[in-house]
Backbone as CSV, one residue per row, in Angstrom:
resi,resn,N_x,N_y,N_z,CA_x,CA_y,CA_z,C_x,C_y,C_z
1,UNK,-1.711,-47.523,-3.396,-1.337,-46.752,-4.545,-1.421,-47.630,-5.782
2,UNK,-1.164,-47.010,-6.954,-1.476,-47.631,-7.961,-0.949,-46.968,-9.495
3,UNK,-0.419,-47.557,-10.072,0.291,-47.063,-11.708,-1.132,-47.326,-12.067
4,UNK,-1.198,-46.415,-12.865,-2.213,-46.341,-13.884,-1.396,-45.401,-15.623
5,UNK,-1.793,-45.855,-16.367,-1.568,-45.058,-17.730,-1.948,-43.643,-17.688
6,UNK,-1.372,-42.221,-18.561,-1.798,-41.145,-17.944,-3.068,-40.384,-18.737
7,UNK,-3.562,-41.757,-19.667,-4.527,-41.519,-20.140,-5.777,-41.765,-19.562
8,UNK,-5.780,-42.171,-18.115,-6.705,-42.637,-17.746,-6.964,-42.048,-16.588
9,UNK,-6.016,-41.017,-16.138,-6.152,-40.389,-15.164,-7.110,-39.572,-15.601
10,UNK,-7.743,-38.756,-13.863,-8.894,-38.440,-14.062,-8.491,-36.943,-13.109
11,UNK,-8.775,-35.990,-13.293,-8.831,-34.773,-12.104,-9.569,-34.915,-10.746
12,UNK,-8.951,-34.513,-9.719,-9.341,-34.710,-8.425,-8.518,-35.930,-8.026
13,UNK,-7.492,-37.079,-8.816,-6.839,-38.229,-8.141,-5.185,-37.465,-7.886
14,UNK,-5.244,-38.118,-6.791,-3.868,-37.409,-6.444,-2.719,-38.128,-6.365
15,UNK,-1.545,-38.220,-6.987,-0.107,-38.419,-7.352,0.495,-39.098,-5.843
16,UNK,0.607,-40.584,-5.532,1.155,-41.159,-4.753,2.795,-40.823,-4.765
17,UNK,3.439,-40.600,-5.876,4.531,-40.851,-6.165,4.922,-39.365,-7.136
18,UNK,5.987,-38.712,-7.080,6.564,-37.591,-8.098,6.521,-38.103,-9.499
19,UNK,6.511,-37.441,-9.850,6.423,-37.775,-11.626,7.682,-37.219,-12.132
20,UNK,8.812,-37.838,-12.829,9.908,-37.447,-12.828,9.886,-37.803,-14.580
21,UNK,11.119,-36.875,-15.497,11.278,-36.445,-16.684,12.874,-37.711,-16.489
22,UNK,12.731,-37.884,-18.018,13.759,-39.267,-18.552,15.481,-38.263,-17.145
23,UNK,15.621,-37.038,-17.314,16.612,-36.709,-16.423,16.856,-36.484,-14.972
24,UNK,15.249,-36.961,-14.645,15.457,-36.748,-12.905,14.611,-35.741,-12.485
25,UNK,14.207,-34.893,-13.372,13.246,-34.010,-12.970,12.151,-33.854,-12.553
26,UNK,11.882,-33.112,-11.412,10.387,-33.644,-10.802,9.411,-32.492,-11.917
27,UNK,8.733,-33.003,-12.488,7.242,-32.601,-13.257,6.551,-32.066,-12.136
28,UNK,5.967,-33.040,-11.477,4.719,-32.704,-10.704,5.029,-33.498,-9.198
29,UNK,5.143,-33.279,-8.160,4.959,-33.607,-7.352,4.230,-34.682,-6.054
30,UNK,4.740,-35.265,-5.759,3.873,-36.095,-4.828,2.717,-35.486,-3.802
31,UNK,1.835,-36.103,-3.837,0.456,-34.973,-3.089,-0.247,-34.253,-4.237
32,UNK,0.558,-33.758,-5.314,-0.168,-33.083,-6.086,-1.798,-33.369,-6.756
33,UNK,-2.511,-32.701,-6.532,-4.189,-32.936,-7.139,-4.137,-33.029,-8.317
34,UNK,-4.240,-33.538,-9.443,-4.671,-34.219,-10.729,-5.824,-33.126,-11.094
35,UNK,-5.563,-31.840,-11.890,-6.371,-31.314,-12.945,-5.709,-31.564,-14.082
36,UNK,-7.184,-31.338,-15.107,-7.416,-31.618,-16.610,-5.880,-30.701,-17.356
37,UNK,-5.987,-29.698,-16.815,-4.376,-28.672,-17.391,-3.222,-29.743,-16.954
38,UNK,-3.102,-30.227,-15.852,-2.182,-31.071,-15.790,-1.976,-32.302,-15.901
39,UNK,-2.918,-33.077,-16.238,-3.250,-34.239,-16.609,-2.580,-33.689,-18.648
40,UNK,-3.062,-32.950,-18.943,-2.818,-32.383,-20.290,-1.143,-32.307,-20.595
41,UNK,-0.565,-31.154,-19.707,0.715,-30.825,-19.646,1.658,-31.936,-19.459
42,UNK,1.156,-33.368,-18.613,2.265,-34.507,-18.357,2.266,-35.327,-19.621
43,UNK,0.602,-35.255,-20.144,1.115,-36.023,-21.766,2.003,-35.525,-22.160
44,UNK,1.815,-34.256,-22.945,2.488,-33.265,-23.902,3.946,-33.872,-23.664
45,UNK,4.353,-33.449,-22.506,5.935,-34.128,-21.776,6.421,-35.139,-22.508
46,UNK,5.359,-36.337,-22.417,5.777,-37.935,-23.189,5.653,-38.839,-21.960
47,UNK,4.875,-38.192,-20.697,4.802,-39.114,-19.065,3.744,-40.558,-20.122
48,UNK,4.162,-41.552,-19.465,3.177,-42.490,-19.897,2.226,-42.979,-18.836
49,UNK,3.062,-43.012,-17.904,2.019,-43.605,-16.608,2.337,-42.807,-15.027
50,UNK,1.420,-42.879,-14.515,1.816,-42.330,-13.319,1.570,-43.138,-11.787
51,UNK,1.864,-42.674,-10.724,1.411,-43.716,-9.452,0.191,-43.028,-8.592
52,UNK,-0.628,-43.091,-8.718,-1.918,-42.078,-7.687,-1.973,-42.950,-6.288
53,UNK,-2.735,-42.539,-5.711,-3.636,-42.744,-4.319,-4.704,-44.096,-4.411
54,UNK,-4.710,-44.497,-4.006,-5.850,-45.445,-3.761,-5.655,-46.800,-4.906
55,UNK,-6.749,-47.192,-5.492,-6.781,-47.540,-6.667,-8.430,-47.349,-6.907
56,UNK,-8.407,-46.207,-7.803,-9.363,-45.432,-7.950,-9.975,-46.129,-9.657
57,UNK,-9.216,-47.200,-9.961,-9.492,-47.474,-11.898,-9.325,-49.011,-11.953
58,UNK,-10.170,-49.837,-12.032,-9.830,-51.360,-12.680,-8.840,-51.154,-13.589
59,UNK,-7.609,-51.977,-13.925,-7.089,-51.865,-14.723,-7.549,-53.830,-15.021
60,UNK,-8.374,-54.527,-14.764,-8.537,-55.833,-15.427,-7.509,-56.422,-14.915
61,UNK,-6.567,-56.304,-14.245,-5.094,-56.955,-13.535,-5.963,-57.394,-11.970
62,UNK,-5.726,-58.264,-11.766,-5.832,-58.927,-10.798,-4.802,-58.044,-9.367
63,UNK,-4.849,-57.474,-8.296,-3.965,-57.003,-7.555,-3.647,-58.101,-6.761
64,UNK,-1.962,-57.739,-6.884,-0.805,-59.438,-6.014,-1.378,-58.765,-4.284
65,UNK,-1.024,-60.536,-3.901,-1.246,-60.268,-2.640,-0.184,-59.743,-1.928
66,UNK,0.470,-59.468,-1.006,1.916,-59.471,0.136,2.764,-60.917,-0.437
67,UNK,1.644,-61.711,-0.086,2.674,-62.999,0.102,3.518,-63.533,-1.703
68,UNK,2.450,-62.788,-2.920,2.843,-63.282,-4.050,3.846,-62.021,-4.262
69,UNK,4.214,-60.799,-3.846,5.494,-60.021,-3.927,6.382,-60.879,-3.331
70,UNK,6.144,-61.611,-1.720,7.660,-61.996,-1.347,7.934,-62.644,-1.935
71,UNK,6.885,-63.872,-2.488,7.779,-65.003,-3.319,8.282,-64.360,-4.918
72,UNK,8.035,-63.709,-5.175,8.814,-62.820,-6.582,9.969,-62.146,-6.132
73,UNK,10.355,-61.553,-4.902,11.215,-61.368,-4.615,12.321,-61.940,-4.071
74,UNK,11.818,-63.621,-3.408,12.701,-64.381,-2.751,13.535,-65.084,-4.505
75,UNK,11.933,-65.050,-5.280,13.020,-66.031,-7.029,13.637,-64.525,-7.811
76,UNK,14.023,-63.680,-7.308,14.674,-62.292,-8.322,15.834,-62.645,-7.805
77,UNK,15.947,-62.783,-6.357,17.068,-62.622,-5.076,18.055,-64.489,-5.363
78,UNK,17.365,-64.946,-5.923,17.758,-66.532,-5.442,18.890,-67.059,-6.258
79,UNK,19.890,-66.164,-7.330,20.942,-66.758,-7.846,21.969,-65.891,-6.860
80,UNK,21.897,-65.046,-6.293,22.759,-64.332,-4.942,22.652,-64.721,-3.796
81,UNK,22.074,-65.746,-3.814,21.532,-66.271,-1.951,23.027,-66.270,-1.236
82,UNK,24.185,-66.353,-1.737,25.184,-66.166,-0.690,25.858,-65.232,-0.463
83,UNK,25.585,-63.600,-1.357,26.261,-62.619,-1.470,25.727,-61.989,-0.464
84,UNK,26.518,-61.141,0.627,25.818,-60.545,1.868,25.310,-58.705,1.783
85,UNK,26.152,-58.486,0.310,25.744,-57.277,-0.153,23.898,-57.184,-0.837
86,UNK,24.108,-58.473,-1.734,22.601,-58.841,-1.741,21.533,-59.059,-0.647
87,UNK,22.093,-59.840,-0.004,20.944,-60.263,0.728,20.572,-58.583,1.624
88,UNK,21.547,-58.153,1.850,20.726,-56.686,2.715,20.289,-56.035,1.840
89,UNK,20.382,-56.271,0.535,19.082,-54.885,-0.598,18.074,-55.889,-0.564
90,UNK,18.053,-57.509,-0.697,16.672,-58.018,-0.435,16.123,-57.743,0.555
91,UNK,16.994,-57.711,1.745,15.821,-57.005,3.055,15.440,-55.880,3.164
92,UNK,16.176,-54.990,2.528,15.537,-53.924,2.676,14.541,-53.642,1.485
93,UNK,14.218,-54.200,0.574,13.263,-54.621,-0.476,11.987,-54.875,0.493
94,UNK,12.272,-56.181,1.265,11.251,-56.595,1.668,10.589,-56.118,2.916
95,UNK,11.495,-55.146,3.840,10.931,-54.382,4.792,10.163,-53.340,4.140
96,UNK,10.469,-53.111,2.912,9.224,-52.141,2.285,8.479,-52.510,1.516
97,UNK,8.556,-53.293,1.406,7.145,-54.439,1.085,6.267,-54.549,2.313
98,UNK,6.337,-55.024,3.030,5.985,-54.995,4.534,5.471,-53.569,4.760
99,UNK,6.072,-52.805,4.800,5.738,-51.048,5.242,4.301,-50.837,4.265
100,UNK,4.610,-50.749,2.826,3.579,-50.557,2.031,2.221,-51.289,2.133
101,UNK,2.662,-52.530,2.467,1.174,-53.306,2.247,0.331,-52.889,3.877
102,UNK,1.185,-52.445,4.929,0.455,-51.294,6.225,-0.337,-50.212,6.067
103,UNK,0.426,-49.695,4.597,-0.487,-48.612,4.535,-1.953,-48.694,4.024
């Protein structure tokens, strides 16, 4: 999957992730197909970016590997290294890190 800006979306790419309004509201749906009316309607909204399928667009960004997420996540995690409430949202951070990079 992949954030892309929603100016750059294209019709026919499809929405990895719900597209949700500043209150929680789902816009558009996950699965949803990407037409020009709705590609239109999520600007209008004020959506800036969205998450699609694949990575269907260079964005000139280099894509991180697995191993350069864990180490960003082991230095986010590393002034709590002894709190045990922390350390289980880092694992469960990083078991879905793990899950995602499967898919």
């Amino acid at each position: 999957m992949q954030k892309i800006p929603i100016d750059r979306a294209m019709p026919g790419m499809k929405l990895a992730k719900p597209v949700a309004n500043d209150r929680g509201i789902v816009l558009c749906g996950q699965g949803a197909e990407l037409t020009e009316e709705i590609i239109e309607r999520l600007s209008g909204m004020g959506v800036k970016r969205i998450t699609v399928e694949g990575h269907p667009i260079d964005t000139g960004e280099p894509e991180k590997s697995l191993s350069q997420h864990i180490d960003e996540l082991h230095a986010r995690f590393r002034k709590v290294e002894g709190d045990p409430l922390m350390k289980r949202i880092k694992d469960i951070f990083l078991e879905r890190l793990k899950e995602t990079a499967d898919e």
